[in-house]
N, C-alpha and C positions, 0 to 999 in steps of 0.2 A: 265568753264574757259572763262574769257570776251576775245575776238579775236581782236576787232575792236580798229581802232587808230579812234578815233572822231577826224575829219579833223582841228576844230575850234581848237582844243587842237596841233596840230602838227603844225598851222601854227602859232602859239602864243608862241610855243618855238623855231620856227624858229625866229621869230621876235627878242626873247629876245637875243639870240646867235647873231645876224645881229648889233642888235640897242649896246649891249653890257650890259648892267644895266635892270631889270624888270622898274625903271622908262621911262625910255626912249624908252621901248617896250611900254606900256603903252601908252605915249603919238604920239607913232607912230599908235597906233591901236584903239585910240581913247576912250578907255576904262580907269578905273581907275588900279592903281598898284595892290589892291588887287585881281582884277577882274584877271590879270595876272597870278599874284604867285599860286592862285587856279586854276586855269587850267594848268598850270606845275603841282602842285601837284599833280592833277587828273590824270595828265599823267601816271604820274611816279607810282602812286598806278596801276595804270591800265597794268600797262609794269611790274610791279612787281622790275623794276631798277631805279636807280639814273641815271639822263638825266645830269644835271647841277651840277656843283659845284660851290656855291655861293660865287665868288671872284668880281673883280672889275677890266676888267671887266669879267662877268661870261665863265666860259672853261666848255665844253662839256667832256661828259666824254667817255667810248668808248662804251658802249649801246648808249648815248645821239648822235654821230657823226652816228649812223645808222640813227635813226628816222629825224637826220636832213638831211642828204641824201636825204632819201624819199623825206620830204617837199619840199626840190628842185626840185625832179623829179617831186613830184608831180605839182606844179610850173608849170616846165618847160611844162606838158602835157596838163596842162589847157592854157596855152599861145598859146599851138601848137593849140589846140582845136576850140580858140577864134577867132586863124586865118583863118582856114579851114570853120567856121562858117562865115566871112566875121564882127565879133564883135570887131575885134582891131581896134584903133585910127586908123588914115590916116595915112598912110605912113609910122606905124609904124614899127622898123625892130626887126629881130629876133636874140637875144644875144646870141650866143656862146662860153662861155669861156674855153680854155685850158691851162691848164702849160706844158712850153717847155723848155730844156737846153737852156742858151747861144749860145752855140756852135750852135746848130740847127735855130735857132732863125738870128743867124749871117748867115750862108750861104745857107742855100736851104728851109727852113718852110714859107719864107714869101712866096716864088715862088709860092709854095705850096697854098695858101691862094688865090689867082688870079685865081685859077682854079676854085673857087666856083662861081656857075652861080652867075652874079649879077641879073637878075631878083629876085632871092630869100629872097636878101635884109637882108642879115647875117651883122650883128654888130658882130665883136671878141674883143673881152675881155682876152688879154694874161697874164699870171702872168709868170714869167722870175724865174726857180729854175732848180739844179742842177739834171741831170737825175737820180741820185738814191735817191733823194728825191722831185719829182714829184708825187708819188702816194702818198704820206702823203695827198696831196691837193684831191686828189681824195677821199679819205679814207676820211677825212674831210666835202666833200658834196663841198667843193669852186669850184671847178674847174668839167666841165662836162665832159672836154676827158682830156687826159695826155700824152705825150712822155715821157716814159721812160726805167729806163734799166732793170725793170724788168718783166720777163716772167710769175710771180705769179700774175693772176687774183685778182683785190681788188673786196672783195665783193660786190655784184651785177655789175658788168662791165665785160664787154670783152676783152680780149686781141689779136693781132696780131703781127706777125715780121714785123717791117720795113724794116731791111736790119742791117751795120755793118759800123760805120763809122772810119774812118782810123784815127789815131795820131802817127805824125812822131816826132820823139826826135830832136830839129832843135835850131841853136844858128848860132849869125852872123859868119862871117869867122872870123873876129877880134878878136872875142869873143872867139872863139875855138881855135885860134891859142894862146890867154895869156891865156887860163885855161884850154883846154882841149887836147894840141898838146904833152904830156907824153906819158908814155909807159900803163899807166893804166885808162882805163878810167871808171872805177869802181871807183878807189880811185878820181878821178877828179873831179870827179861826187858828190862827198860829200862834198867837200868845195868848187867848183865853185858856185856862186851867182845864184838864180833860179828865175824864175818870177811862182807865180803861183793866182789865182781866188782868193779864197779868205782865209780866218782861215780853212774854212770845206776841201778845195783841196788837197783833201792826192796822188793824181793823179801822180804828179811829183816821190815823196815819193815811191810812187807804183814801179815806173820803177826804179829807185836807188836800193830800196829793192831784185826786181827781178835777176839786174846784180851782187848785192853784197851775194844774195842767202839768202837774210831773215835776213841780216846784215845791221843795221845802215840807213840814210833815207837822201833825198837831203841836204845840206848844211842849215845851220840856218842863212845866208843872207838868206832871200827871199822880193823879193816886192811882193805885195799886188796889182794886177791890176784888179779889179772886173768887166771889160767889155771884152768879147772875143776879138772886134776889140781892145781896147787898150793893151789887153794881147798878142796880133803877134805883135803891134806894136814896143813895150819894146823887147820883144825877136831881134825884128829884129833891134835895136838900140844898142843892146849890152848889155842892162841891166842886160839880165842873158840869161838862157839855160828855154827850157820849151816843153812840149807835145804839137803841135802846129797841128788844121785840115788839113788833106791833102786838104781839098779844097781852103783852106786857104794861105796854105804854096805851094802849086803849084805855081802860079803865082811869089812869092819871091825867089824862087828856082832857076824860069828860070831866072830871074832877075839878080839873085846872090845875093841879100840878106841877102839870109840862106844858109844854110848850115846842110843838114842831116848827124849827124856825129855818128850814129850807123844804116846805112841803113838795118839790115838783124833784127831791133829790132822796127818795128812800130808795134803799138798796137791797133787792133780793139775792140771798142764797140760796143754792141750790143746793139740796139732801137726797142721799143715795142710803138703800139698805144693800150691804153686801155680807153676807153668810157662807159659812160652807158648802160647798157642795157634796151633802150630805143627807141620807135619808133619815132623818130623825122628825120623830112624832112632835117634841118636844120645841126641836127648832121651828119648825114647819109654823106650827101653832101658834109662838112667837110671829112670828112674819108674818102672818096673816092677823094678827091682833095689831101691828104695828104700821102695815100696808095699809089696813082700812081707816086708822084712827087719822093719819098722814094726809089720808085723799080729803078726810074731813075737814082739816082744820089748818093744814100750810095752802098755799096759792098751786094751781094747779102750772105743772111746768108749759113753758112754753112751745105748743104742735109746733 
């Protein structure tokens, strides 16, 4: 039984996956196309699986999103290597990439990110996705750590709790007094106008469901506000009702603003950091910039 990944061969289906087309890998790697396609194929004899499926441009298939993994990791340990060797470019810095909610992203992750020694000379590279779908990116090999909401380990990476961040149900006073000041606020709930993120945000939906008991789902007004600060903004103009960050909505509260108008119904999430498992200075440093600011400032998870 052959064991070995030939390196040549995993960073050449990396390539193809990156570049998009075996041409374009090809001419990224200085080789001709044939020279390409035959070393995916050796791969993929060698792995005994189908790595690629030959669309346009080419999609990994779920053997093929491990070995690309890898050649990121592996990537990444050669980089870390070269630095520790004193072999990198001048000045060159060390990339980092994570995917982070919105939500997190907007009030306490960038904090988070200041804590990493600058000596170290971290470039981040963020990709902006909804926390239950951040470990796709991970799963995927793009992305080297992740926040998100789930506590299942993607293969080969770690996971920790971050803590539990608060969503308060909040709409302007205006707003709650023409849609929400009845006797039912179940039934108010399904036809008052909603703001929520984007087509994927069942979030809103979530808390309707829960009050009406698995019955019916927010109102079919909804806007579409795809950035967390434009999404309190709208809530708090009146556009509609929405799950809004306590850290967020704190400040509008005191204000007057908002308006918490089911206070005994806020809903926490739970955030997970999951990373490589991987010996890098760089990641390391990350994680512990991002671990402590987390203990700081989400609700601590439930012993």
């Amino acid at each position: 039984m052959v064991s070995e990944l030939p390196l040549d061969q995993v960073r050449t289906l990396l390539a193809v996956v990156d570049e998009g087309t075996f041409d374009a890998a090809a001419s990224a790697l200085h080789v001709t196309p044939s020279a390409v396609s035959q070393r995916v194929k050796a791969l993929e004899q060698r792995t005994g699986r189908v790595l690629l499926l030959r669309t346009k441009p080419v999609r990994t298939t779920e053997s093929g999103e491990v070995v690309v993994r890898f050649a990121r990791q592996l990537a990444r340990l050669e980089r870390d290597a070269r630095a520790e060797l004193g072999m990198s470019g001048a000045g060159e810095a060390t990339r980092v990439s994570v995917a982070v909610n919105a939500d997190s992203l907007a009030t306490w992750f960038l904090g988070a990110l200041t804590r990493v020694p600058r000596e170290m000379r971290v470039c981040f590279e963020l990709r902006r996705e909804d926390e239950d779908h951040t470990a796709a990116l991970l799963r995927e090999g793009l992305v080297m750590a992740a926040v998100t909401s789930s506590p299942d380990a993607v293969p080969g990476c770690s996971v920790r709790a971050l803590g539990r961040m608060r969503y308060l149900p909040v709409a302007s006073p205006e707003f709650r007094e023409a849609y929400l000041g009845g006797d039912s606020l179940r039934d108010a709930l399904a036809e008052a106008p909603v703001v929520t993120f984007d087509r994927r945000d069942d979030f809103q939906d979530s808390f309707v469901r829960r009050l009406r008991r698995g019955r019916g789902a927010a109102s079919a007004v909804r806007h579409l506000v795809p950035t967390s600060e434009g999404f309190v903004e709208a809530v708090a103009a009146g556009l509609g009702w929405g799950m809004v960050p306590e850290m967020q909505a704190a400040p509008l509260l005191r204000a007057g603003r908002l308006v918490d108008f089911a206070p005994s119904r806020s809903v926490d999430v739970p955030l997970y950091w999951q990373q490589w498992k991987l010996d890098s200075p760089a990641l390391a440093a990350v994680a512990g910039a991002v671990l402590g600011v987390a203990g700081e400032v989400l609700r601590a998870a439930p012993s």
